[in-house]
C-alpha positions, 0 to 999 in steps of 0.5 A: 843197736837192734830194737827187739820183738818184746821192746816193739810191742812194748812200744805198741802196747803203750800207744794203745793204752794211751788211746784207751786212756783218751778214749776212756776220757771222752766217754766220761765227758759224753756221759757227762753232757748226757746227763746235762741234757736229760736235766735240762730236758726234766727242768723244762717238762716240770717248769712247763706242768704249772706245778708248785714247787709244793706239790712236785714232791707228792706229785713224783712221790704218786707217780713212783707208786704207779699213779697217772697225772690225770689221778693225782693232778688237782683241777685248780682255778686258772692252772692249766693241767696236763693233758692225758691218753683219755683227752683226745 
């Protein structure tokens, strides 16, 4: 019995979706390990800046409207703050 045209792409059109599928997988999981990294990295820029979980909120909330951390980070005693562009 004689394969046809149509049944070989038939054929050839499954094994690319099956690629496609396995592909779209992978992507998914790169998208994922992505996003855990930019996390990762945002934990420790924050857990590094001497912030009270307090003042993280009004902190992000300042920087949304376009503030700099040199306007909107209070010189406590003993905290270390932020450097900016105008310290060096």
């Amino acid at each position: 019995m004689a394969t046809t045209k149509s049944a070989k792409i038939e054929a050839e059109i499954e094994k690319v979706k099956g690629k496609i599928a396995e592909q779209q997988a992978r992507l998914k999981e790169l998208e994922q390990r992505r996003t855990e990294a930019e996390n990762s990295e945002i934990v420790d820029i924050v857990r590094g800046m001497s912030i009270s979980l307090d003042e993280l909120p009004v902190l992000l909330q300042k920087l949304r409207g376009g503030e700099t951390l040199g306007q909107i980070v209070p010189k406590s005693e003993g905290a270390v703050t932020p450097k900016t562009e105008d310290d060096e």
